[in-house]
C-alpha positions in Angstrom: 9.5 5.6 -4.7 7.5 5.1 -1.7 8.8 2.8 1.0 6.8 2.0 3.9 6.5 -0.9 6.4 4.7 -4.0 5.9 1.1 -3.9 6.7 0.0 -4.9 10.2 -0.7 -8.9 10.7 -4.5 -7.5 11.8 -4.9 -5.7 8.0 -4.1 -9.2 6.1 -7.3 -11.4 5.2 -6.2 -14.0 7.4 -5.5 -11.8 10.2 -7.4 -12.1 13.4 -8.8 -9.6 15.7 -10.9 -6.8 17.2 -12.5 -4.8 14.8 -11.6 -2.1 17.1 -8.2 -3.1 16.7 -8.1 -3.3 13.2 -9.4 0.2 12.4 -7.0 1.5 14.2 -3.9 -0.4 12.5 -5.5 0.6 8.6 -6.1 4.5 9.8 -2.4 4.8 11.1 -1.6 3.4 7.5 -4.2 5.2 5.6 -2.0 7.8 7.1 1.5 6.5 6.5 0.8 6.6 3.3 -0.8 9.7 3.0 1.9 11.6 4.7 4.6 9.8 2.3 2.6 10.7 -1.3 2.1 14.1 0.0 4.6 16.0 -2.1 3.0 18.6 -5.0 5.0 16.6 -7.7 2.7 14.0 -7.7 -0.2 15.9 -8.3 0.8 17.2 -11.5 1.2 13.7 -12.7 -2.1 12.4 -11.4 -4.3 15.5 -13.0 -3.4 14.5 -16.0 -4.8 10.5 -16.0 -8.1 8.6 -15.5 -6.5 5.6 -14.1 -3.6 5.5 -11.7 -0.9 2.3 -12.1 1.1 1.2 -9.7 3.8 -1.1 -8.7 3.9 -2.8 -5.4 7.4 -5.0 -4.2 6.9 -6.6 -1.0 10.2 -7.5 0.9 8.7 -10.2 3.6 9.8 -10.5 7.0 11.1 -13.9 6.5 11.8 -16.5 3.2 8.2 -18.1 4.1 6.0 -17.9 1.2 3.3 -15.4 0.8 -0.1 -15.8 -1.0 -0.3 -12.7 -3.7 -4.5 -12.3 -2.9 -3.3 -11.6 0.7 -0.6 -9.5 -0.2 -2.8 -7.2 -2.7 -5.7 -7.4 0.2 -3.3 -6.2 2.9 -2.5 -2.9 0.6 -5.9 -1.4 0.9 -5.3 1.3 3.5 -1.9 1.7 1.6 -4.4 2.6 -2.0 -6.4 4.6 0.2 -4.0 6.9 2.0 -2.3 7.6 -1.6 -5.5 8.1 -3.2 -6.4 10.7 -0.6 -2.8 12.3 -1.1 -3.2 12.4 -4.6 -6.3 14.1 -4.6 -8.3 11.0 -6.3 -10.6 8.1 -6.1 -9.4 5.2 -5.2 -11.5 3.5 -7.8 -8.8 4.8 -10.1 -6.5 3.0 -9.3 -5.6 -0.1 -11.0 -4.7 -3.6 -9.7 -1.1 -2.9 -8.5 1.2 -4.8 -10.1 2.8 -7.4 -7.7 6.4 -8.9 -6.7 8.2 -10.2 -3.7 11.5 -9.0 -3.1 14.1 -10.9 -1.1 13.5 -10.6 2.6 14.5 -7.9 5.0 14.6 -7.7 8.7 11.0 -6.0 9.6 9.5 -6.5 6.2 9.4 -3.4 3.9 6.7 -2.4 0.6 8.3 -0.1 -1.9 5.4 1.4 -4.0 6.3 3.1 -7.3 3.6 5.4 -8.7 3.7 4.6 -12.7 2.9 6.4 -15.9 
């Protein structure tokens, strides 16, 4: 299990600013996540399949709802840092497979590479 922290305001569709700005915030977590999927061990499991699945729980900041197209928009630096970790495209990678866990203090995404 991956756990890393909820993707900046900036990287969710409804986010506003710079563009500037915002390629800054997705290259620092292009990199998070790179530097967390880094470990050999995932490699051997990735060589071995065409398409990569993936489970995504979201623990919000707050109880305040959150639209599931934002949430699955707002991983997209997330897909690409593993993808670059994992040695793949990240065309292989499937629709990650979506829940909302019960709120933490600072918000929180667990990501669970699955066979």
């Amino acid at each position: 299990m991956i756990e890393l922290p909820l993707p900046a305001k900036i990287l969710w569709p409804n986010g506003r600013g710079h563009w500037a700005a915002k390629a800054k915030a997705f290259k620092a977590h292009k990199e998070w996540a790179y530097l967390a999927a880094k470990d050999p061990l995932w490699r051997c499991y990735i060589d071995t399949v065409e398409r990569v699945n993936w489970s995504v729980t979201i623990h919000p900041k707050t109880a305040h709802a959150i639209d599931d197209d934002n949430a699955r928009a707002s991983l997209k630096a997330y897909q690409d840092g593993l993808a670059l970790a994992l040695g793949v495209n990240d065309s292989q990678f499937n629709a990650p497979s979506l829940t909302f866990g019960e709120p933490i203090k600072g918000g929180l995404v667990r990501i669970v590479i699955a066979q």
